[in-house]
N, C-alpha and C positions, 0 to 999 in steps of 0.2 A: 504494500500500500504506500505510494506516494507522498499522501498528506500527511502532516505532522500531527501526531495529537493536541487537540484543545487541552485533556484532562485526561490523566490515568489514577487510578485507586481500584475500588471494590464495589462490588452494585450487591447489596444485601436482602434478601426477604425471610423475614423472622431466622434461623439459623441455617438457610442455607446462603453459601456467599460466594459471589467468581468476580475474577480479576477482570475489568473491562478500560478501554478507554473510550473516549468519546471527541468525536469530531465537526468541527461547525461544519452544518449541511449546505450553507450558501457561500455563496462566492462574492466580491465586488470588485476582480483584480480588472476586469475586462473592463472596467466604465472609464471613463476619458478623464484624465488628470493633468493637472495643469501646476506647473511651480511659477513663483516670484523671480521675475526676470529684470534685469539692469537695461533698457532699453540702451542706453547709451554706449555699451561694452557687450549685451549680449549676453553676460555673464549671472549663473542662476544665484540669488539669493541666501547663504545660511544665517542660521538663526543661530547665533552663538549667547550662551546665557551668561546675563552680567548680574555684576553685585552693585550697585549703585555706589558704592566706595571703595572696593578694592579691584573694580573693573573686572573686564572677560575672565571665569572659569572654568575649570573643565567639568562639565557635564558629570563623569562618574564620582567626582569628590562630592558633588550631594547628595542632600539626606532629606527625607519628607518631612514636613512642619503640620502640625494643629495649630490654628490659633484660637488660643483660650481668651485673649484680649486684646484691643489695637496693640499691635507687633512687637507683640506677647504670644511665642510659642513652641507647642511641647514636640521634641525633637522623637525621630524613628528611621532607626537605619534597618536593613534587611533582617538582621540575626533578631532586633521587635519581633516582625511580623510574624517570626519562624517560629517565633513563643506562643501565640497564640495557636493554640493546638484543638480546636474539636475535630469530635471523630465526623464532621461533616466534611474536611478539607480533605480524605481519603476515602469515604464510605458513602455510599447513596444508598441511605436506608430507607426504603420501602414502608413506611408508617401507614397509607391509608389505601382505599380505590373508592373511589367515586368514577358518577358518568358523564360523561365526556360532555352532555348538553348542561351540568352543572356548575361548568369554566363559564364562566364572561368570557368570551373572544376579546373584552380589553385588555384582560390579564395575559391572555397567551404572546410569548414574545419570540425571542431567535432558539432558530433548532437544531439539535445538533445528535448527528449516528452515535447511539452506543453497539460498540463492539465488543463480543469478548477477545479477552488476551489469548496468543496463540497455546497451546497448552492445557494441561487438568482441567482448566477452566469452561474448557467447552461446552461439556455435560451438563454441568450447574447451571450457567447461564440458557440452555436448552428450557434445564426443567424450569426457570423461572419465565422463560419465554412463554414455555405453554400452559404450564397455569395462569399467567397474565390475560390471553389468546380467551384459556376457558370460560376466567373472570366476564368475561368483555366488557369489562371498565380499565378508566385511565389511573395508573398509578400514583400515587402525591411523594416525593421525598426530596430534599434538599443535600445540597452540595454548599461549599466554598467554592467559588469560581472569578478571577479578576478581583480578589480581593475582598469581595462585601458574597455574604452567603443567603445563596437564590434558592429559592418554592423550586419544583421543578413537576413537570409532568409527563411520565412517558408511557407512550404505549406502543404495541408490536406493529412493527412495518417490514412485512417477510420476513426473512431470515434474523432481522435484528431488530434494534428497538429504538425509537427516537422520542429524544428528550426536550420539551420546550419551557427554557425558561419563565415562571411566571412575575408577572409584576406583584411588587407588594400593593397590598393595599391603598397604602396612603402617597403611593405615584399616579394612582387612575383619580382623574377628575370627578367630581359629582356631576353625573350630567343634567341633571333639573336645574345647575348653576347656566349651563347654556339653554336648557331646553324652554323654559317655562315662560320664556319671553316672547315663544313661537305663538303668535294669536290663533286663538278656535276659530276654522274656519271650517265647515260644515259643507265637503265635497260635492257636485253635483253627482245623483249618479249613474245618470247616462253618460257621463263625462267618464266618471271611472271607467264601466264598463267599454268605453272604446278601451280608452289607455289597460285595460286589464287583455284585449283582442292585441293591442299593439305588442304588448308583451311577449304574448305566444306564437304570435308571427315572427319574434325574434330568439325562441327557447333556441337552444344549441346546447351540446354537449362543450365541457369542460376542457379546453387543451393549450392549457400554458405556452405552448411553444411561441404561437400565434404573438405572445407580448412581448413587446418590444420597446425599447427606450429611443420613441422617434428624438427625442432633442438630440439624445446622446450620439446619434444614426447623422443629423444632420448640424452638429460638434465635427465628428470626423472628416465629412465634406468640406469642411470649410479649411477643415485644416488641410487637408490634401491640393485646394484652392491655393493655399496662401502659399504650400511650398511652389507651386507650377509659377507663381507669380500672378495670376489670373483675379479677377475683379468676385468679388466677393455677391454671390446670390442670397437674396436677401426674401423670408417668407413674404405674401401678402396676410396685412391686417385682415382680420373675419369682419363681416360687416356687422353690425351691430342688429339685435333683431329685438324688434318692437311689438310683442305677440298682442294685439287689441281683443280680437275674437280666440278665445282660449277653445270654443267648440269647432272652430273653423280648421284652425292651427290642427284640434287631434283626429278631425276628419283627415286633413290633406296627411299627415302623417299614417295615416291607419291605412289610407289609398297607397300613397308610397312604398310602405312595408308589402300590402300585398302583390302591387303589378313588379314592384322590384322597381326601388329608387332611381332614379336618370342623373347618372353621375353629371356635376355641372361642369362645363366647359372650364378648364385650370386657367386661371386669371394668370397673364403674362407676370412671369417675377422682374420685379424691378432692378437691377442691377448697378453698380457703381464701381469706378475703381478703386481697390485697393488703391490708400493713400502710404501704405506701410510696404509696399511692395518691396523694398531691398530689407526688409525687418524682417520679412516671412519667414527665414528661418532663423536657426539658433546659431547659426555657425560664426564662432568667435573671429572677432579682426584680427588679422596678423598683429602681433607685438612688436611696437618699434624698438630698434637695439638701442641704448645710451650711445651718443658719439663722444667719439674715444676725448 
């Protein structure tokens, strides 16, 4: 396996226990990034960490700070944090199951493969697979993980098991603080009923693949632009839409979905030159020598 573990220890349910580790399920390496650049030189950016009185430091000679008062604070270097020892910062003990429509989907967060370790461990983790599978509830137990110790939820996903972080409680907003301000309005409902026809004219089955990060898609265009030298394609504004007749609007829409939408003719992109055209790339100026 390629990927590095997130997390190794022991994944426990009541006394039977196997060595697993566990791997973030998602990725973000492929999205477009960008560093702090010197226009003038070309040259990227570091961020070097200062002391406001004894100037630039080296980065590994610090230590983490609490502040218990304006700057006023309690100092922690690694061999700290190493003290702090629960049996959650090795062990994912298995405390409850509950069912899965008993999560808030606000609490669910990032996910990540548990494995078992290659070895003895295989079995165990088996048998707590399929008793998990019998259950068919989500599992509740907590870990240490990045330092602060997370709820966790996992259940079986084929051959292994996947774990999703939950939020604590008092991270998730009260939504009656947003909600309550939404006025009663008291739907029409032959209105509903189109828009409930519009809906099912659009049912589809589920297939990720399909999403896509158009900005991120048309990020890389431009950068591919700027290295050719070439003038920069620029999207059209949406026009703005002023729905009067809300019964009209879900007719024309209900019509649309059925006969199959008429794509509209793609409004010409407006185009301009690149004013940075010898910036486009990164490639550094020659260094002039000192004369002797």
């Amino acid at each position: 396996m390629a990927a590095r573990p997130t997390w190794q220890g022991h994944l426990k349910l009541s006394l039977v226990t196997c060595p697993v580790a566990m791997y973030t399920a998602t990725a973000s390496s492929s999205h477009v990034s960008f560093h702090l650049i010197n226009p003038e030189t070309n040259n990227r950016i570091r961020m070097v960490p200062t002391d406001p009185d004894a100037g630039p430091v080296e980065r590994s000679d610090l230590v983490k700070g609490y502040e218990v008062s304006k700057d006023e604070y309690v100092l922690f270097d690694d061999a700290d944090f190493d003290k702090v020892k629960l049996e959650s910062t090795r062990t994912i003990s298995i405390d409850q199951f509950v069912d899965e429509t008993e999560i808030d989907r606000l609490y669910w967060d990032d996910p990540f493969y548990v494995v078992p370790e290659k070895g003895v461990g295989a079995e165990a983790f088996a048998v707590i697979r399929e008793a998990m599978k019998k259950a068919g509830k989500i599992a509740i137990g907590c870990l240490v993980l990045r330092g602060r110790e997370r709820q966790l939820a996992l259940e079986v996903h084929g051959k292994g098991l996947v774990a999703y972080s939950l939020r604590p409680h008092d991270e998730v907003r009260d939504a009656d603080d947003f909600f309550d301000d939404i006025p009663a309005v008291k739907a029409d409902k032959d209105m509903v009923d189109i828009a409930a026809r519009i809906i099912s004219q659009k049912d589809a089955a589920f297939d990720p693949t399909q999403f896509k990060d158009r900005y991120d898609e048309a990020l890389r265009e431009m950068i591919k632009a700027k290295q050719k030298g070439q003038g920069v394609v620029e999207a059209p504004e949406p026009d703005d839409t002023n729905v009067i007749d809300l019964m009209e609007a879900l007719r024309a829409s209900l019509k649309g979905s059925a006969d199959g939408a008429k794509k509209a003719p793609a409004k010409k992109a407006a185009t301009k030159a690149s004013t940075t055209a010898k910036k486009a790339t990164t490639k550094k100026p020659a260094s002039k020598k000192k004369a002797a």
